[in-house]
DRENFI-670131 format. One record per atom (N, C-alpha, C, O, CB): x, y, z; atom name. Coordinates in steps of 0.1 Angstrom, whole numbers, plus 5000, padded with zeros to 4 digits. Glycine has a CB too. Layout:
! DRENFI-670131
[node [X,Y,Z],"CA"]
...
This chain:
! DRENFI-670131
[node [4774,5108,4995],"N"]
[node [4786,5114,5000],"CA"]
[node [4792,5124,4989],"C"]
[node [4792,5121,4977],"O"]
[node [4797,5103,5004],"CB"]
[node [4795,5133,4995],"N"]
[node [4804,5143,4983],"CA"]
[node [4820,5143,4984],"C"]
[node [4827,5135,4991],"O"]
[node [4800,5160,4984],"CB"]
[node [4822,5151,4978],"N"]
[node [4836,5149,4975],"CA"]
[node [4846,5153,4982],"C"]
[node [4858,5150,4981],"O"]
[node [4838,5152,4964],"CB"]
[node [4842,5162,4991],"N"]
[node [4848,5170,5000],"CA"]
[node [4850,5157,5013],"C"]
[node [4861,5156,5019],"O"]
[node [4839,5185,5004],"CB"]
[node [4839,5149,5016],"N"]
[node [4836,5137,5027],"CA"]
[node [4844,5127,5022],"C"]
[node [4848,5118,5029],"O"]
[node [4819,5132,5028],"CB"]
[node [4846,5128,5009],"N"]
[node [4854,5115,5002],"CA"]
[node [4865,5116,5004],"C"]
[node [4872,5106,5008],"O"]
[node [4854,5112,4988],"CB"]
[node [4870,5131,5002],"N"]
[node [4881,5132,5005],"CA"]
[node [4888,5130,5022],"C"]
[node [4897,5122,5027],"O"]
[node [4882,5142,4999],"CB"]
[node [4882,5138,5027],"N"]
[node [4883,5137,5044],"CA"]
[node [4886,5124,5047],"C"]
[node [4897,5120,5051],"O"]
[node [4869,5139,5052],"CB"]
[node [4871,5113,5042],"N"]
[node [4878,5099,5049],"CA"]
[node [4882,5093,5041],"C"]
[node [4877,5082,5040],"O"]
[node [4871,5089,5057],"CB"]
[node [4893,5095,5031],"N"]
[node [4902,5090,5026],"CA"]
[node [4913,5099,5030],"C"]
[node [4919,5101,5019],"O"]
[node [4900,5088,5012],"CB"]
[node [4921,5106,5040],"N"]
[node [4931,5111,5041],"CA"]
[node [4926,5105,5056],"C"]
[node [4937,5102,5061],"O"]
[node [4935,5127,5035],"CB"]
[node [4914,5101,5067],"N"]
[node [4918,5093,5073],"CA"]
[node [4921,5086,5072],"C"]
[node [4932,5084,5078],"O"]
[node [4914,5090,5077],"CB"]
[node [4917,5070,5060],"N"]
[node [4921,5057,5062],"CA"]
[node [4939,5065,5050],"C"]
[node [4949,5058,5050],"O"]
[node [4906,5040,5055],"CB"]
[node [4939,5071,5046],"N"]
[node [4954,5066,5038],"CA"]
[node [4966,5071,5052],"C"]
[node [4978,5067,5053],"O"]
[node [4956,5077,5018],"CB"]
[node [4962,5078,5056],"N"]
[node [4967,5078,5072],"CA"]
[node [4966,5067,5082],"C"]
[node [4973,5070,5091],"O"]
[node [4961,5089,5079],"CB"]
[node [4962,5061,5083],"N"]
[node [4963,5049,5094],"CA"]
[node [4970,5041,5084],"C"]
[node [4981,5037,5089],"O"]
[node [4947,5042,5101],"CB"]
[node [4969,5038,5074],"N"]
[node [4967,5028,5064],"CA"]
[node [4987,5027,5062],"C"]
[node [4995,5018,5064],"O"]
[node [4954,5035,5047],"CB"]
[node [4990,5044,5059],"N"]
[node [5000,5042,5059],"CA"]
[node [5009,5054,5067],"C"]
[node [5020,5056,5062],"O"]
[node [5003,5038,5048],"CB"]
[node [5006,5059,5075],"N"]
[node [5010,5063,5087],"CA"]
[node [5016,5079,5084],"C"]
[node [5022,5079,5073],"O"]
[node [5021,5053,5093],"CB"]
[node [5016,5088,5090],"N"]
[node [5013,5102,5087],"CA"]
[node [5029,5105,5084],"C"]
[node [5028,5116,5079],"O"]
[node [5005,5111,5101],"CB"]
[node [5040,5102,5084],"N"]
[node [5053,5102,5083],"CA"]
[node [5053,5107,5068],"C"]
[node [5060,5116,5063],"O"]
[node [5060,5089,5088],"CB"]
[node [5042,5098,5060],"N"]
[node [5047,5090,5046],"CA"]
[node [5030,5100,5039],"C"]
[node [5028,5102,5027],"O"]
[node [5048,5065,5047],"CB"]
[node [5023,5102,5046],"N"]
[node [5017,5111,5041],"CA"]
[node [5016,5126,5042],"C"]
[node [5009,5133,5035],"O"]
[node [5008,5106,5042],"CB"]
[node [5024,5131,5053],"N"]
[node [5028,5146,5055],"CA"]
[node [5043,5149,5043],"C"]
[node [5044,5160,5036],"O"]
[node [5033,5148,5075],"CB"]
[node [5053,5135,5042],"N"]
[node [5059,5142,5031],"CA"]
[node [5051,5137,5022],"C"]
[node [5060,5131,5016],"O"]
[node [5074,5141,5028],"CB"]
[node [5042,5134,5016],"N"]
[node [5039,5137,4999],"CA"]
[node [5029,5147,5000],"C"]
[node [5021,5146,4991],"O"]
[node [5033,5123,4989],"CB"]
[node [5026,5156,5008],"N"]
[node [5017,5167,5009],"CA"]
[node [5027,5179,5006],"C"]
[node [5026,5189,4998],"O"]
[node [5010,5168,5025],"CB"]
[node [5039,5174,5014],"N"]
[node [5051,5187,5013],"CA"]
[node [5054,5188,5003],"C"]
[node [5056,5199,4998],"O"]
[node [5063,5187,5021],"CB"]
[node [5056,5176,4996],"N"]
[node [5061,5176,4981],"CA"]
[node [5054,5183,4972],"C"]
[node [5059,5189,4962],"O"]
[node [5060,5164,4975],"CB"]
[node [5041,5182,4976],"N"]
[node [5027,5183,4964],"CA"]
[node [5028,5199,4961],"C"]
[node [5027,5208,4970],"O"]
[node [5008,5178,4971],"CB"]
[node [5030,5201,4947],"N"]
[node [5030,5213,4940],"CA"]
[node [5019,5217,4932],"C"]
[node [5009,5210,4933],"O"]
[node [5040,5214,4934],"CB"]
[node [5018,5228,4924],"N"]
[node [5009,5226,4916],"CA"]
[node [5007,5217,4908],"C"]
[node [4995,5214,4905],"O"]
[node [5008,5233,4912],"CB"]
[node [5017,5210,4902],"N"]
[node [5017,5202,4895],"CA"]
[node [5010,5188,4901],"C"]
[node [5000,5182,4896],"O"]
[node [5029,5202,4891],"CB"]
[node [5015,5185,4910],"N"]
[node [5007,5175,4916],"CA"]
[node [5000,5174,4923],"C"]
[node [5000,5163,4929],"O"]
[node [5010,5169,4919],"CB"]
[node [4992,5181,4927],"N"]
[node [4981,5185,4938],"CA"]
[node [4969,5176,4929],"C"]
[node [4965,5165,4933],"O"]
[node [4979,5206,4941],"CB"]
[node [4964,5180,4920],"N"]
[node [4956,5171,4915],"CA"]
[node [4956,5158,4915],"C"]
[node [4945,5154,4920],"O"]
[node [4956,5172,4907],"CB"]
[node [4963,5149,4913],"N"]
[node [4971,5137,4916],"CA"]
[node [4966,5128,4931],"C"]
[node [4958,5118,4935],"O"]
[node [4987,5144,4918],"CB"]
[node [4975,5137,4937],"N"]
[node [4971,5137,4955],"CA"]
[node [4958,5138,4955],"C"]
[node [4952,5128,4955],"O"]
[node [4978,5150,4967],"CB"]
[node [4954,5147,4954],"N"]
[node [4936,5149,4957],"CA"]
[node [4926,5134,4951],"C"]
[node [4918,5128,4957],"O"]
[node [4929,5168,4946],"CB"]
[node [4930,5133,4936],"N"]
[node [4929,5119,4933],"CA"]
[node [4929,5105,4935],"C"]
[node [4922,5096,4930],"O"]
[node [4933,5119,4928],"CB"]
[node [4941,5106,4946],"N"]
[node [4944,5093,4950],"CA"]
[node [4935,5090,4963],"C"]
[node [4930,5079,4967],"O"]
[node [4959,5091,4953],"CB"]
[node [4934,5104,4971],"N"]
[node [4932,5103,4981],"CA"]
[node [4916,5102,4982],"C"]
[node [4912,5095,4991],"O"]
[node [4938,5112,4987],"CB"]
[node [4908,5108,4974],"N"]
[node [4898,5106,4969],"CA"]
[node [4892,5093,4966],"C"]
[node [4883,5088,4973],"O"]
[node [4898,5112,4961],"CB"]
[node [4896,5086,4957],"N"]
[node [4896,5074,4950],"CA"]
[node [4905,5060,4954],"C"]
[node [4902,5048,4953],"O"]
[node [4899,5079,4938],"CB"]
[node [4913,5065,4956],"N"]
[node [4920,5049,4962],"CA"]
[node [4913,5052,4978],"C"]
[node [4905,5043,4983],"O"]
[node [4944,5049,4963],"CB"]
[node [4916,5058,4982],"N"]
[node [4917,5055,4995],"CA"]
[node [4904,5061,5000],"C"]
[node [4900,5057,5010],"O"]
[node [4930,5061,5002],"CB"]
[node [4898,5070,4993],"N"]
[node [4882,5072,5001],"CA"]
[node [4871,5068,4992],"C"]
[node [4859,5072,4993],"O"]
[node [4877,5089,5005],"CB"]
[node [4874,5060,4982],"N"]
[node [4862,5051,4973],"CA"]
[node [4864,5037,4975],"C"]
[node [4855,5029,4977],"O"]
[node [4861,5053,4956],"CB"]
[node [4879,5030,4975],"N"]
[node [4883,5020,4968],"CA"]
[node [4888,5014,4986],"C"]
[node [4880,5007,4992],"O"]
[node [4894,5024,4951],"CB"]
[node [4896,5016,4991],"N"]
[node [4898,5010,5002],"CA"]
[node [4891,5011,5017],"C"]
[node [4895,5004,5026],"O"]
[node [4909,5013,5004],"CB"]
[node [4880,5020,5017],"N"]
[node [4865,5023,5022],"CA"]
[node [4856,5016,5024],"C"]
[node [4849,5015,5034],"O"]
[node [4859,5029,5015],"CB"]
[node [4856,5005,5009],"N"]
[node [4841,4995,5009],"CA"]
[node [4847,4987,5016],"C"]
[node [4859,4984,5018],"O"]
[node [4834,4987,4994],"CB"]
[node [4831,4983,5024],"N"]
[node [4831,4970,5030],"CA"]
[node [4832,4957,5028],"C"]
[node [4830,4949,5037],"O"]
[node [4825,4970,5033],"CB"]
[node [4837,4953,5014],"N"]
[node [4837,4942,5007],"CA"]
[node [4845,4932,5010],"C"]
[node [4845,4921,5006],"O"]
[node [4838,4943,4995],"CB"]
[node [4854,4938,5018],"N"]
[node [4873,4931,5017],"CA"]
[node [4877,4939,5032],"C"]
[node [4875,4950,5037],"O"]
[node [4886,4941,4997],"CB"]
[node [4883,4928,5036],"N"]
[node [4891,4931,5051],"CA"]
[node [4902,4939,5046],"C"]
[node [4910,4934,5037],"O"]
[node [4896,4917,5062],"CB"]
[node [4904,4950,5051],"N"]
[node [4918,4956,5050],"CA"]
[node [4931,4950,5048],"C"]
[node [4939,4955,5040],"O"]
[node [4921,4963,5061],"CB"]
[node [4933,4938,5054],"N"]
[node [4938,4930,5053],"CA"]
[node [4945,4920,5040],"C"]
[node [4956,4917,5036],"O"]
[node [4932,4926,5059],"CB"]
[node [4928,4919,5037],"N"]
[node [4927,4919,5022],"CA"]
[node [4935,4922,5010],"C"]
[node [4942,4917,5002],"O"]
[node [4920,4926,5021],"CB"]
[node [4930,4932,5013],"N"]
[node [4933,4945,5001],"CA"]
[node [4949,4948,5004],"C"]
[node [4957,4950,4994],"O"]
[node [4923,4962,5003],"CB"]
[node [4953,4948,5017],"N"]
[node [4967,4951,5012],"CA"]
[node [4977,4937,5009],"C"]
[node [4989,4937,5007],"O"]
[node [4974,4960,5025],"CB"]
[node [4972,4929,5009],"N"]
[node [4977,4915,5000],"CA"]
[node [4974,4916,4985],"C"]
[node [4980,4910,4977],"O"]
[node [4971,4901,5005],"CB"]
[node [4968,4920,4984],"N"]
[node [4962,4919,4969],"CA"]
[node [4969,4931,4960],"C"]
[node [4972,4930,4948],"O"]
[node [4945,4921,4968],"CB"]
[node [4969,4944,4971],"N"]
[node [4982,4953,4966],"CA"]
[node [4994,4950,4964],"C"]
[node [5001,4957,4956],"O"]
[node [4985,4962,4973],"CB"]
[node [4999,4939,4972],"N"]
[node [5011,4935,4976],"CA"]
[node [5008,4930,4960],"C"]
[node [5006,4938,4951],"O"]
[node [5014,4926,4992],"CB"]
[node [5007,4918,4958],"N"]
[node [5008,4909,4946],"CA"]
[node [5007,4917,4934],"C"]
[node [5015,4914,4926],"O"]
[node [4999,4898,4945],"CB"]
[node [4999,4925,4932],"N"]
[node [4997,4934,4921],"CA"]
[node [5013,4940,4918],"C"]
[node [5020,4937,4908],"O"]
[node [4986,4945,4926],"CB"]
[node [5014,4947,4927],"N"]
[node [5026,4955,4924],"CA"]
[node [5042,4947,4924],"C"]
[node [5053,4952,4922],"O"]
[node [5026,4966,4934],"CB"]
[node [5036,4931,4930],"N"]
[node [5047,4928,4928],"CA"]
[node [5047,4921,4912],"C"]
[node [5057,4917,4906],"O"]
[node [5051,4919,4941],"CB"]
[node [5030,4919,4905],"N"]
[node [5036,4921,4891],"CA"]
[node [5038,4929,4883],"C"]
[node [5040,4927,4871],"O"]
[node [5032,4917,4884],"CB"]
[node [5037,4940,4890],"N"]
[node [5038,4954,4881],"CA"]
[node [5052,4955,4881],"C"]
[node [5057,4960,4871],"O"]
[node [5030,4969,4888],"CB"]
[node [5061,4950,4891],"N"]
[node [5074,4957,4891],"CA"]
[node [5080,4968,4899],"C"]
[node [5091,4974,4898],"O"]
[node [5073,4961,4880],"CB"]
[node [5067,4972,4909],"N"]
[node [5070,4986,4910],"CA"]
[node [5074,4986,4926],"C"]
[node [5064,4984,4933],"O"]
[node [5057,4996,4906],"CB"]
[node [5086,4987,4931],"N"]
[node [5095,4982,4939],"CA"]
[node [5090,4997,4947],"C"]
[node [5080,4993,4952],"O"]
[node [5112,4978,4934],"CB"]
[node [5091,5004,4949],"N"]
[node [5089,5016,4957],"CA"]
[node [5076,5016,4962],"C"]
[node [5074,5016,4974],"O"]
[node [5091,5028,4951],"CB"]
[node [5067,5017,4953],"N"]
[node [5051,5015,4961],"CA"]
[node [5053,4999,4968],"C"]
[node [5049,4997,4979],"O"]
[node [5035,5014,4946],"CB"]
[node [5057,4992,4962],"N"]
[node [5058,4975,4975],"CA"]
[node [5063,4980,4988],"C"]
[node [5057,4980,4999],"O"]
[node [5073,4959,4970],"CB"]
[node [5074,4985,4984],"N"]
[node [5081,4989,5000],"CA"]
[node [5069,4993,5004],"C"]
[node [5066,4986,5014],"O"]
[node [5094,5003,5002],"CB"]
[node [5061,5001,5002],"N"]
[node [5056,5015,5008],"CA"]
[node [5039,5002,5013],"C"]
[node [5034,5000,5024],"O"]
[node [5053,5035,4992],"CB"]
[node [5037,4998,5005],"N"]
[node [5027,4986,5007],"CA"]
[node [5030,4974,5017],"C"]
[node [5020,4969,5022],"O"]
[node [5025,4980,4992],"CB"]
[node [5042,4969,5020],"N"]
[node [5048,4960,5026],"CA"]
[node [5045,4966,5044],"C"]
[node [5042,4959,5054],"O"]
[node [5064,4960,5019],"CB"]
[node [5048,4979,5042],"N"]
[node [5051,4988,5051],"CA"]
[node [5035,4985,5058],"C"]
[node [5032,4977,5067],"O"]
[node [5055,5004,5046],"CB"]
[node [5026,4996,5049],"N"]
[node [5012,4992,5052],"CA"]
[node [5008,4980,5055],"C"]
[node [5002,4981,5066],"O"]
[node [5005,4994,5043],"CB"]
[node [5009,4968,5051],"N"]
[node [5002,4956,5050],"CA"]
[node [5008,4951,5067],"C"]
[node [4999,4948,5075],"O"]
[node [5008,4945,5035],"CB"]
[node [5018,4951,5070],"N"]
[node [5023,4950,5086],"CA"]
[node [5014,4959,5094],"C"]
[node [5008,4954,5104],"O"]
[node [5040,4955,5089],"CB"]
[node [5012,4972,5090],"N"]
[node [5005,4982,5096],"CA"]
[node [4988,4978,5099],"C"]
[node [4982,4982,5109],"O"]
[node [5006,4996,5086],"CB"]
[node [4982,4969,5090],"N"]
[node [4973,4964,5083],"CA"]
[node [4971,4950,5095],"C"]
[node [4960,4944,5097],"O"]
[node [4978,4962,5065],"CB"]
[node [4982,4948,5101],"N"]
[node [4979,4938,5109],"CA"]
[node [4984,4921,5102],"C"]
[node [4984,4910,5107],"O"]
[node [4961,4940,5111],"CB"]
[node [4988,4925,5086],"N"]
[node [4992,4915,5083],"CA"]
[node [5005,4906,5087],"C"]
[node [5013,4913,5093],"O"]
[node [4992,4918,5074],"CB"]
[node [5008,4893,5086],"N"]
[node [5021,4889,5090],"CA"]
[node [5024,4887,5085],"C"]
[node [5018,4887,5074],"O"]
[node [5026,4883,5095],"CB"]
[node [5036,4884,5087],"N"]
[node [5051,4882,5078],"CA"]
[node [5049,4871,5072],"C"]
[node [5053,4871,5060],"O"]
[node [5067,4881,5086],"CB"]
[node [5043,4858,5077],"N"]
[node [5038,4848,5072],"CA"]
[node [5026,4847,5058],"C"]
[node [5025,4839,5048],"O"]
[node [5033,4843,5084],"CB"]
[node [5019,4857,5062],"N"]
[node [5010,4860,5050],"CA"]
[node [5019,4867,5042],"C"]
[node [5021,4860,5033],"O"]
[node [4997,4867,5052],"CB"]
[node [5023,4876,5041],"N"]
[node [5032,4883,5032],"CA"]
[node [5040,4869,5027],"C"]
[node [5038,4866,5016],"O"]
[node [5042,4896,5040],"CB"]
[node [5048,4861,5033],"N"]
[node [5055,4849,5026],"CA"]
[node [5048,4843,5013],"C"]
[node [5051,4842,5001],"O"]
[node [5055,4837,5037],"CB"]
[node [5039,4840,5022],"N"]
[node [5029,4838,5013],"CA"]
[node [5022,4838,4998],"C"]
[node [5020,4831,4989],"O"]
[node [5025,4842,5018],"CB"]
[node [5019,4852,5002],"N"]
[node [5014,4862,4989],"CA"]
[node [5026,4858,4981],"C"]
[node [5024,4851,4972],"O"]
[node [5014,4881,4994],"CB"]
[node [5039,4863,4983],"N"]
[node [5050,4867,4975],"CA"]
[node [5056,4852,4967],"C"]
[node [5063,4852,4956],"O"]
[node [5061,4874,4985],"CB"]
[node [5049,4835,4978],"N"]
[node [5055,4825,4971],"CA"]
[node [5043,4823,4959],"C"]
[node [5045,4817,4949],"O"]
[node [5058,4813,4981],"CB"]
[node [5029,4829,4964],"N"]
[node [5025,4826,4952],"CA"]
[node [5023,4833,4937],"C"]
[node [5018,4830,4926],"O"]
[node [5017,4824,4956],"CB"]
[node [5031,4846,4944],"N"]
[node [5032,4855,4930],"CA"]
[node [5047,4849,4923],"C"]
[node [5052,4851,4913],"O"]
[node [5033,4875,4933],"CB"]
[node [5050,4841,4933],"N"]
[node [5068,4836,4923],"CA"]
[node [5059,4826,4911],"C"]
[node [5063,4827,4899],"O"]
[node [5086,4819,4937],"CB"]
[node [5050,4821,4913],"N"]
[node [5040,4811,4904],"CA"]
[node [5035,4819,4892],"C"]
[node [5040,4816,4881],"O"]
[node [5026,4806,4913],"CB"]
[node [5024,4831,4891],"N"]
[node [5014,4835,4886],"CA"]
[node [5025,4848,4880],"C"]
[node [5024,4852,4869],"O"]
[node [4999,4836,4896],"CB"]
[node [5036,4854,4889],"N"]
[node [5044,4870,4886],"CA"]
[node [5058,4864,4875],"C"]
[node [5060,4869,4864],"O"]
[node [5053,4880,4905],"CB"]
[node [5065,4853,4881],"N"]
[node [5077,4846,4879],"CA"]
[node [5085,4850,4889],"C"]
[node [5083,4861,4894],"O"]
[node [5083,4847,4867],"CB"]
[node [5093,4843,4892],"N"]
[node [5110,4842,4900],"CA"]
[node [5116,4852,4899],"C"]
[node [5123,4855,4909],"O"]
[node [5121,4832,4895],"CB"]
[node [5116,4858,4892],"N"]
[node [5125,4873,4892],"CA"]
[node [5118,4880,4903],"C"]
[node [5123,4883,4914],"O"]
[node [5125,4883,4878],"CB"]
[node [5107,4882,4899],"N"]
[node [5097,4893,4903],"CA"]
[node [5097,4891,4922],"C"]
[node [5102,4898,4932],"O"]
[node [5079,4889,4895],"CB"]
[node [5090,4880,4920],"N"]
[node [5094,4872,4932],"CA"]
[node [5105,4873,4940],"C"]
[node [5104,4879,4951],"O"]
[node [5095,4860,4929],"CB"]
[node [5118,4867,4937],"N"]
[node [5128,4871,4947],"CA"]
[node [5134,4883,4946],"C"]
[node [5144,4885,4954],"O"]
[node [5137,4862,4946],"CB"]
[node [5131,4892,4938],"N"]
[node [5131,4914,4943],"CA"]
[node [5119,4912,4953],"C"]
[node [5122,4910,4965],"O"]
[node [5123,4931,4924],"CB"]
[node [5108,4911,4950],"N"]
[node [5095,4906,4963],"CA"]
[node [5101,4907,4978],"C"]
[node [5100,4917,4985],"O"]
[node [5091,4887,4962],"CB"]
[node [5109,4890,4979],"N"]
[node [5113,4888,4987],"CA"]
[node [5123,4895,4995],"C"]
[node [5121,4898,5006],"O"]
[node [5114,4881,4986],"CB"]
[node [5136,4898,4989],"N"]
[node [5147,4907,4989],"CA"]
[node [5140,4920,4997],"C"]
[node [5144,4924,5007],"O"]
[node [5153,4910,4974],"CB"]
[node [5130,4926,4991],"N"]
[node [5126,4941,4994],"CA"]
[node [5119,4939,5007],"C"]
[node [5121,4947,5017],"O"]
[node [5117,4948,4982],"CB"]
[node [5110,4928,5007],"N"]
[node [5102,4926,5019],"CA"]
[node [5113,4921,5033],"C"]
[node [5112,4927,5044],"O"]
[node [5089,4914,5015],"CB"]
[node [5122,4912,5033],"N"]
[node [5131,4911,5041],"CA"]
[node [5137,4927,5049],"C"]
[node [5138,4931,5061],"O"]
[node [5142,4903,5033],"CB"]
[node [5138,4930,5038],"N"]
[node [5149,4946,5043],"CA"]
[node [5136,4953,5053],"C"]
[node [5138,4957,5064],"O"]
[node [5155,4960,5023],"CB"]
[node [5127,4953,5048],"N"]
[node [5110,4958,5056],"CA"]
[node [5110,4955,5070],"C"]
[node [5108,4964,5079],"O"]
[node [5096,4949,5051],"CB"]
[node [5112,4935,5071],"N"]
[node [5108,4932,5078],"CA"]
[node [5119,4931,5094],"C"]
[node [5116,4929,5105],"O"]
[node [5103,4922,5071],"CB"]
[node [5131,4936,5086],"N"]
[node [5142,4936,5095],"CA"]
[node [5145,4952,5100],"C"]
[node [5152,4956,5108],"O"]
[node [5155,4929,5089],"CB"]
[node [5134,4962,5089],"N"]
[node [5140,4976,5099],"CA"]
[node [5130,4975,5108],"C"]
[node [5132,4981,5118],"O"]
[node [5141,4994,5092],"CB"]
[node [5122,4970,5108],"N"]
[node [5102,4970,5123],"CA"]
[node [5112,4965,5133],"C"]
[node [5119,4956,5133],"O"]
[node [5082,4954,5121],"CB"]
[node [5108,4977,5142],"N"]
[node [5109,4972,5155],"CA"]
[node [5101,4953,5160],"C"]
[node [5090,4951,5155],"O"]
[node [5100,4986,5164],"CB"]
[node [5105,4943,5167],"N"]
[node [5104,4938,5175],"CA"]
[node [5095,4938,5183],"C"]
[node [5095,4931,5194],"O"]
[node [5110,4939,5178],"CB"]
């Protein structure tokens, strides 16, 4: 596959993955400055790394979820929280994930986790 194909079906799945709303504005955003960046992610996260067959989609967006809930990084969770419902995940597994990162992340981390995922789980439609 080359890179132009890499790219393609990585701006399919980072579109399903996380829904064209949220990937048309960071296109609009994307300047020169960050056009590389974008082309990078989209390339590589999302047409190398969330592509393989190794791991149910499902998967992977739990494992994003925990990651970033030890990274700290409250904006990509939202944005991952978002996905992972999109992803087919539940709210139950998300519980989940987040009671066992209160263990392995700590309690802080954890209840921002929770806090952020609540606010998620109460703007979704029903």
């Amino acid at each position: 596959m080359d890179e132009r194909e890499r790219f393609e079906m990585g701006m399919k799945l980072r579109r399903e993955v996380l829904g064209d709303t949220h990937v048309d504005a960071a296109i609009a955003k994307r300047n020169t400055f960050g056009e590389a960046f974008q082309d990078l992610i989209t390339r590589y996260a999302w047409g190398e790394i969330w592509t393989r067959p190794g791991l149910p989609r499902q998967t992977r967006s739990l494992i994003t979820v925990a990651m970033l809930v030890a990274l700290n990084r409250e904006e990509e969770l939202r944005l991952h929280l978002r996905a992972a419902l999109r992803n087919g995940v539940t709210q139950e597994e998300i519980r989940e994930t987040l009671l066992q990162s209160a263990i392995y992340c700590g309690v802080p981390a954890a209840n921002s986790a929770f806090r952020i995922a609540q606010d998620i789980f109460t703007e979704r439609p029903k």
